[in-house]
C-alpha positions as CSV (number, residue, x, y, z in Angstrom):
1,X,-83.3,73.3,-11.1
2,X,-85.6,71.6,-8.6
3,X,-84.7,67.8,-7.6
4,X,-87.3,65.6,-7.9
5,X,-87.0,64.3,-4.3
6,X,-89.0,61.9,-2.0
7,X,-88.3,62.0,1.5
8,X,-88.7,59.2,4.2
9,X,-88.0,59.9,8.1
10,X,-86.7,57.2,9.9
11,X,-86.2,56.2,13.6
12,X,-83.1,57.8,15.5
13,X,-83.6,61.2,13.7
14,X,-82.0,59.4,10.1
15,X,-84.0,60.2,7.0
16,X,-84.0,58.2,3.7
17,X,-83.8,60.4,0.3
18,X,-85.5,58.8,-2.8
19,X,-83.9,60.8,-6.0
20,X,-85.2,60.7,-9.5
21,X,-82.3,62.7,-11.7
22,X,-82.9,63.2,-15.6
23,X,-81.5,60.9,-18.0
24,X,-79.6,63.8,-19.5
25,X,-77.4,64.5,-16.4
26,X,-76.1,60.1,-17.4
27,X,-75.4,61.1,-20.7
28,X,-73.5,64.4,-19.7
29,X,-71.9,62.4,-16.9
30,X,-70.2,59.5,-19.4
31,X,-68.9,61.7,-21.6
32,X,-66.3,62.9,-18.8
33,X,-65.7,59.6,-17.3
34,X,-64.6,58.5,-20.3
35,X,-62.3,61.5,-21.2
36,X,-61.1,60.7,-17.6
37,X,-60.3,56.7,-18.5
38,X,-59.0,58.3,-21.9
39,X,-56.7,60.3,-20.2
40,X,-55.5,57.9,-17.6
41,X,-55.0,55.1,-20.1
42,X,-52.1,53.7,-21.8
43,X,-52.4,51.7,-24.3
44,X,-49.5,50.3,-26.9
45,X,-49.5,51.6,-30.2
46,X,-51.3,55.0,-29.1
47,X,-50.2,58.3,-27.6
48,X,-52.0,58.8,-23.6
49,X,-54.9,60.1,-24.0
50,X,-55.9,59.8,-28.0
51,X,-57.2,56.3,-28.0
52,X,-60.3,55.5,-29.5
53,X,-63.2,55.8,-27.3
54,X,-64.5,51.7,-28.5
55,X,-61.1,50.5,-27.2
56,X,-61.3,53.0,-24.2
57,X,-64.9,51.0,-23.5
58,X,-63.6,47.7,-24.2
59,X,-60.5,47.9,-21.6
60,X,-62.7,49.4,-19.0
61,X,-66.1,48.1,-19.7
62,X,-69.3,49.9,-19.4
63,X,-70.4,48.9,-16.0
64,X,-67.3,50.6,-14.4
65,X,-67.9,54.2,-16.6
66,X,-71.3,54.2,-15.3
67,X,-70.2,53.9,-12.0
68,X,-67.9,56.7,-12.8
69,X,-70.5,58.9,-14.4
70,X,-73.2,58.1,-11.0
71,X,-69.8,59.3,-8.9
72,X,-69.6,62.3,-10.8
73,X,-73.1,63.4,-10.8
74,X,-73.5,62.4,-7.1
75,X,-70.5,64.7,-6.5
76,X,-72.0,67.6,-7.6
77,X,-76.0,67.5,-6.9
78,X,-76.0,65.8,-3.6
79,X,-74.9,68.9,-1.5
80,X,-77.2,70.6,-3.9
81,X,-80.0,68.4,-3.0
82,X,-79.1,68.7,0.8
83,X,-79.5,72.4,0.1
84,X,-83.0,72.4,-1.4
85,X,-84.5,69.9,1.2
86,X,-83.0,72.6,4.2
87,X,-81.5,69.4,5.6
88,X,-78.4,69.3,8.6
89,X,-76.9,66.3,7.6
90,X,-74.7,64.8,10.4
91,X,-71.7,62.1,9.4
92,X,-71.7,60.3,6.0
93,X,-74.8,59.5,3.8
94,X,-75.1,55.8,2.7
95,X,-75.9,56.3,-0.8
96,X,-76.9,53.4,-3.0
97,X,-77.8,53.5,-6.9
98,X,-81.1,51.8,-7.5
99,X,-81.0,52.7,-11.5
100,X,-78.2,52.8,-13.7
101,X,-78.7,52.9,-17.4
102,X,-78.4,55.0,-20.5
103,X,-81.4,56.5,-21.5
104,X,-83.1,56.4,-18.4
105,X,-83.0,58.8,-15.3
106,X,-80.4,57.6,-12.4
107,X,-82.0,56.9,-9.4
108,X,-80.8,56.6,-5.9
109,X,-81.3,56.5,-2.2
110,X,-79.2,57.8,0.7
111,X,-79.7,56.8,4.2
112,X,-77.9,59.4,6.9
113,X,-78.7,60.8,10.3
114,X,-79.8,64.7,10.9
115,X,-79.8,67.0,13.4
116,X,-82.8,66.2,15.8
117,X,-85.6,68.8,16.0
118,X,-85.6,69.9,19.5
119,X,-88.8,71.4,21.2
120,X,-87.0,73.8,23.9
121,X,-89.2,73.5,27.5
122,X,-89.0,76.1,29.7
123,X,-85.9,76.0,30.6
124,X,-85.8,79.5,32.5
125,X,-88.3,78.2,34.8
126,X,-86.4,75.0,34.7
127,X,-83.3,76.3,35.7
128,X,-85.1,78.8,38.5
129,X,-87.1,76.4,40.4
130,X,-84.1,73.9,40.8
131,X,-81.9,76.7,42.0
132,X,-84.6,77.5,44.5
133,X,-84.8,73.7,45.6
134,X,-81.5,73.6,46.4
135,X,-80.8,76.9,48.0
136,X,-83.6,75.7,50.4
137,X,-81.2,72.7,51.3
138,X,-78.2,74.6,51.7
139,X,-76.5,75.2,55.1
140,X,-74.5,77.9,55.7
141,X,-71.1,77.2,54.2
142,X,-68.7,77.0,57.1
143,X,-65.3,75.0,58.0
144,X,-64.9,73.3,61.3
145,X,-62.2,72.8,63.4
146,X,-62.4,69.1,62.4
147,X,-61.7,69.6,58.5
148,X,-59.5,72.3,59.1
149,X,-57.6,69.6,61.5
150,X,-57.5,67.1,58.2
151,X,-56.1,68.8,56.1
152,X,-53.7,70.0,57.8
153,X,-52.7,66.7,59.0
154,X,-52.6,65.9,54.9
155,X,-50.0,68.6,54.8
156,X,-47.7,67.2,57.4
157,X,-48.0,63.6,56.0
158,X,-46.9,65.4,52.5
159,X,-44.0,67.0,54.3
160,X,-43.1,64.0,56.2
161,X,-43.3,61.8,52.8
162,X,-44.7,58.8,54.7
163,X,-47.9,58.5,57.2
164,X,-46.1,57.6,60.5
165,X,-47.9,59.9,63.0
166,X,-44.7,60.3,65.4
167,X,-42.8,61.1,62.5
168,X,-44.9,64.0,61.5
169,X,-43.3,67.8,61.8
170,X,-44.5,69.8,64.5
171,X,-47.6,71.7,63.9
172,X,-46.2,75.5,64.7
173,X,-45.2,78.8,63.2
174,X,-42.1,77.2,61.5
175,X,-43.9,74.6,59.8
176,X,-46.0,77.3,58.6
177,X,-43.5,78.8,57.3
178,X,-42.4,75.7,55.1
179,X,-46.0,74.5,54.2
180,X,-46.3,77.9,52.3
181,X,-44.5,81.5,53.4
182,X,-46.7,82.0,55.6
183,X,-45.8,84.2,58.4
184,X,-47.2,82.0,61.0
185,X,-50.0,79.0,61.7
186,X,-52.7,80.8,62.2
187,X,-51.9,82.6,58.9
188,X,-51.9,79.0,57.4
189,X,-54.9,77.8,58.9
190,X,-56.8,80.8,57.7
191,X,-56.0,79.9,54.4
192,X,-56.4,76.1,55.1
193,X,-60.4,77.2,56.1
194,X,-61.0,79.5,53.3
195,X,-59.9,76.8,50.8
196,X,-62.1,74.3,52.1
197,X,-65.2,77.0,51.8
198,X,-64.4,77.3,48.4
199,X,-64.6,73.6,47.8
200,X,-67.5,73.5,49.3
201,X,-68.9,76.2,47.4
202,X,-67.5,74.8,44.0
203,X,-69.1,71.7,45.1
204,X,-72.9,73.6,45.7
205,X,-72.1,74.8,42.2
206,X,-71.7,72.0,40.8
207,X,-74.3,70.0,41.7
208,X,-77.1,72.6,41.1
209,X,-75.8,72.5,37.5
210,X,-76.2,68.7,37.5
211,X,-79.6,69.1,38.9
212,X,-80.5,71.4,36.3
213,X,-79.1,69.3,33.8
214,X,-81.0,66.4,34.8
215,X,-83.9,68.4,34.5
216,X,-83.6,69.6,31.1
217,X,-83.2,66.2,30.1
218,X,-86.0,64.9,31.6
219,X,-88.2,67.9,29.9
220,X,-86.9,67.6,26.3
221,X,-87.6,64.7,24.1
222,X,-85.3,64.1,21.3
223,X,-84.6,61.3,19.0
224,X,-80.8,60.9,19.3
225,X,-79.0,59.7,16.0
226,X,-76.5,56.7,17.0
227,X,-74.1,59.0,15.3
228,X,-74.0,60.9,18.1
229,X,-73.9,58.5,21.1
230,X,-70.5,56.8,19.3
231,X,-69.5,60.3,18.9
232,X,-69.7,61.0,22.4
233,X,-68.0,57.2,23.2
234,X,-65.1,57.5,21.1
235,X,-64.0,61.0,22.8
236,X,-64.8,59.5,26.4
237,X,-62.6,56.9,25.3
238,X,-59.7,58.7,23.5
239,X,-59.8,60.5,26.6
240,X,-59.3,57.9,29.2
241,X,-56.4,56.6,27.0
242,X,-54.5,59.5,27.3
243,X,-55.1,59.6,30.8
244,X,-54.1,56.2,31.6
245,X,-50.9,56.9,28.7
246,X,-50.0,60.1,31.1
247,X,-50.0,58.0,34.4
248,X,-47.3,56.1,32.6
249,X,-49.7,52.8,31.5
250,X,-50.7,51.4,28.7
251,X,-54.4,51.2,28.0
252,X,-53.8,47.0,27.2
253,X,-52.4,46.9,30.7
254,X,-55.5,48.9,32.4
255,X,-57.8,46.5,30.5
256,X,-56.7,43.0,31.9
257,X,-55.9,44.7,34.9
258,X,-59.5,45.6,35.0
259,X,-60.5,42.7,33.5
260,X,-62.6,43.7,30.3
261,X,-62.7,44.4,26.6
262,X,-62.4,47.6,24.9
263,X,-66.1,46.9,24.0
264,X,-67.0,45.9,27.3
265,X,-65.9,50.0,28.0
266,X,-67.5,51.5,25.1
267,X,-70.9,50.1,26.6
268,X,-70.2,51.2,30.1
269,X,-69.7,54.6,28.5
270,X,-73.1,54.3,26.7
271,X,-75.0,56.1,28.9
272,X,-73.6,58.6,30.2
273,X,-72.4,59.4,26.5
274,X,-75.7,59.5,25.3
275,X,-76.7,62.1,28.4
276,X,-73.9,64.2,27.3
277,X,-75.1,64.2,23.7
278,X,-78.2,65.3,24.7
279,X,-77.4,67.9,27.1
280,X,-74.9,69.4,24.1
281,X,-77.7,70.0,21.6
282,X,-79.8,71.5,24.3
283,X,-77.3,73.4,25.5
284,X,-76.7,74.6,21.4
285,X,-80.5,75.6,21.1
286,X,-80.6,78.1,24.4
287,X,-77.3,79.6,23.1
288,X,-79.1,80.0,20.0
289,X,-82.7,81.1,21.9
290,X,-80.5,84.0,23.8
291,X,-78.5,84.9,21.2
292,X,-75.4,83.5,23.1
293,X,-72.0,83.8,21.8
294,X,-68.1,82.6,22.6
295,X,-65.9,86.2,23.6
296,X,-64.0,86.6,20.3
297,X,-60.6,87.6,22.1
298,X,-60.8,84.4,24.8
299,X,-61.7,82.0,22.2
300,X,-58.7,83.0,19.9
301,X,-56.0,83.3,22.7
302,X,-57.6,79.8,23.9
303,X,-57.8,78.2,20.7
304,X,-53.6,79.0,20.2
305,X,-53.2,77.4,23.8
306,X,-54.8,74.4,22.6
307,X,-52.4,74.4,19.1
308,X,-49.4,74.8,21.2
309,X,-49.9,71.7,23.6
310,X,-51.6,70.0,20.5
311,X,-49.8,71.2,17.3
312,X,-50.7,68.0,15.2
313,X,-54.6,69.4,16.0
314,X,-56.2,70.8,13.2
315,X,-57.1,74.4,13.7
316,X,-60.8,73.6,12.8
317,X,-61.4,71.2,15.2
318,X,-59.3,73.2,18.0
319,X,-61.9,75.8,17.1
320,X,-65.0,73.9,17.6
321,X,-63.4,72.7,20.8
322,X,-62.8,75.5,22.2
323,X,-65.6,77.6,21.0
324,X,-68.0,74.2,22.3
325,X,-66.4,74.8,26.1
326,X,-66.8,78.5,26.3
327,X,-70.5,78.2,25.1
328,X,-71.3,75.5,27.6
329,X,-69.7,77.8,30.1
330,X,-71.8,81.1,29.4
331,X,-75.1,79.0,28.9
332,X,-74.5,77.0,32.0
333,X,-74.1,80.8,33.8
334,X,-77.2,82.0,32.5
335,X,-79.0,78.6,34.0
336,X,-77.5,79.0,37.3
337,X,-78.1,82.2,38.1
338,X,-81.8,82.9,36.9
């Protein structure tokens, strides 16, 4: 059947149903509720589930089997109605009943947030012109004798267990040996240099995908739902929790020591959550532009990693996890190297 359906869009991507639903589906409706109250009724002097349907009224009252019977009908024609209006809800509709009574159609409107439309920019070109921008600023990646100097003077203190320079083991072939197997210091700070090229290059890396991040976002409008942002807060959050809980504090501690509310954090993390909320549904409409997809095998094997340190995760969300990282990953490799 087709819903008769009026359709408001709101502010922050949330759109406001008005539904007009037969009288027919109320009368249909009550007759289960009140074989349901029927059933779950005991009343003296009758056997569960035979009283008579006037006494069944009486101890329940009308109003609450019309509640019933709007339940029941919501129950089954809302994701119907979803479906005909081609809707992506996101989070849970506020639904409230705006006509309840036999004989006339129910009526009702439900308030919820959907996915934002997203007008993709050009984000090849996007993603090109930065990476030219900032391979004009690079300088040849290179270690110097300085930095190599550091860290090895890093190692020593790590050996020595406390900073006391005149305590420190001697810089030599043997303490080469120790610092790692290797056969001698050169050996060691060969490998100390390559290391801090690879830094350096992670680093380059790194911030060219912020840069092209930031640039995305400044070339795509969308109207974020709130749903989203808190989204995005709560798992920042739940996040810094465990961390502090893994350093061996408790999160109470951290906040007096730092002198602020949990609220006074969830602000902080405002922004930045709303950036990464952004950057996540931009990210989702390239993988869907270039037909992008997770590797089957590397999302299984990963998504049983994650079940193994996690085993009171559900399997669903692990999934979505997982799958959300490794999509990130490919699209954020397509960016970079265009």
């Amino acid at each position: 059947m087709k819903y008769e359906v009026k359709i408001k869009k709101l502010e922050k991507s949330e759109v406001e149903l008005e539904v007009f639903l037969p009288a027919d589906f109320l009368n249909s409706a009550r007759k289960k509720a009140l074989e349901m109250f029927t059933l779950s009724l005991e009343i003296p002097g009758f056997r569960k589930g035979h009283t008579p349907e006037n006494m069944v009224i009486e101890k329940v009252g009308e109003t609450k089997i019309l509640e019933e019977s709007a339940d029941l009908i919501l129950r089954e024609h809302f994701p119907k109605i979803i479906e005909q209006e081609k809707l992506d809800i996101i989070g849970r509709p506020k639904i409230s009943i705006t006509k309840l009574a036999l004989g006339n159609p129910l009526e009702f409107k439900a308030v919820f947030a959907v996915l934002p439309e997203i007008e993709l920019s050009d984000y090849r070109a996007i993603a090109k012109e930065v990476g030219e921008k900032e391979k004009s600023k690079e300088e040849k990646i290179e270690a110097n004798e300085k930095e190599i100097d550091e860290v090895l003077l890093q190692i020593r203190k790590n050996k020595a267990h406390f900073d006391k320079t005149e305590n420190l083991p001697e810089l030599n072939d043997e303490f080469a040996k120790l610092a790692g197997n290797f056969k001698n210091l050169d050996e060691l700070k060969e490998k100390v240099k390559q290391n801090i090229i690879e830094e350096k290059k992670i680093k380059n890396i790194e911030k060219k995908r912020a840069s092209i991040m930031e640039e995305l976002l400044k070339n795509t409008k969308i109207d974020l739902p709130e749903i989203l942002i808190e989204s995005e807060i709560e798992k920042s959050l739940a996040q810094m929790k465990d961390d502090i809980v893994r350093m061996g504090s408790k999160f109470e501690d951290y906040l007096t020591h730092i002198k602020k509310t949990e609220e006074d954090l969830k602000k902080d993390l405002r922004e930045g959550s709303e950036k990464k909320a952004k950057v996540q549904l931009i990210f989702n409409k390239i993988a869907e532009a270039e037909k992008i997809e997770p590797n089957k095998e590397i999302l299984e094997n990963e998504v049983k990693e994650v079940l193994k340190h996690y085993p009171e995760a559900s399997e669903t969300n692990a999934r979505i996890y997982v799958s959300t990282i490794l999509l990130n990953s490919e699209v954020l490799r397509l960016l970079e190297n265009l």
